[in-house]
C-alpha positions as CSV (number, residue, x, y, z in Angstrom):
1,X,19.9,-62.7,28.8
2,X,22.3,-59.8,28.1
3,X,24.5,-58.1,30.5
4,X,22.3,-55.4,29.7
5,X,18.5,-55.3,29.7
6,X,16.9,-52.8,28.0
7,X,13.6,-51.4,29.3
8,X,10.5,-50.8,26.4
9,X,12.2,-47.8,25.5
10,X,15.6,-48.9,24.9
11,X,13.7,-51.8,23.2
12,X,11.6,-49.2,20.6
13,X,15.1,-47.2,20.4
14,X,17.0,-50.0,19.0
15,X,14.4,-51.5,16.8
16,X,13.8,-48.0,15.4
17,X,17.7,-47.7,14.8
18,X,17.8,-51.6,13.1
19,X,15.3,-50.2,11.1
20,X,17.6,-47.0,9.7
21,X,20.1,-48.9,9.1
22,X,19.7,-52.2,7.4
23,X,20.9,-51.7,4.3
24,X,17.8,-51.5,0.9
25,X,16.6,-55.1,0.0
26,X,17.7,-55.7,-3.0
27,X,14.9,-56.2,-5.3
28,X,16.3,-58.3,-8.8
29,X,13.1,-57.0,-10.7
30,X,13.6,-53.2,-9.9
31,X,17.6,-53.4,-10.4
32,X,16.2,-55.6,-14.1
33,X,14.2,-52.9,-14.8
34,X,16.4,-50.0,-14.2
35,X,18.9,-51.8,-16.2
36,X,16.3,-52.3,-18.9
37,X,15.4,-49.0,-19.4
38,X,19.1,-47.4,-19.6
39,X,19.9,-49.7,-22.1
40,X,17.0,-48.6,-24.1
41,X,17.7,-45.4,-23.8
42,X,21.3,-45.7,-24.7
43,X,20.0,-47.6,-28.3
44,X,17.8,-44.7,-28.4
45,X,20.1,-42.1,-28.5
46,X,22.2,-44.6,-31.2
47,X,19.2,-44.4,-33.2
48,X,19.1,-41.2,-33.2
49,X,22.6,-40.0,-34.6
């Protein structure tokens, strides 16, 4: 073990602080997506002129 033990509520404290602050999973189909639709959007406005 640690030099310091944390009690149930240190545990719930650091887990709830893990949980803040891992940083967004990052989700290939969403970022596909988003990437999809600006391009769209950008032949779009092409289109239109």
């Amino acid at each position: 073990m640690g030099k310091y033990q944390l009690d149930t509520k240190g545990k719930v404290a650091v887990t709830k602080y893990h949980e803040k602050h891992k940083p967004a999973k990052f989700d290939k189909k969403q970022q596909l997506e988003k990437i999809r639709a600006e391009y769209l959007k950008k032949k779009q406005e092409q289109t239109d002129k």
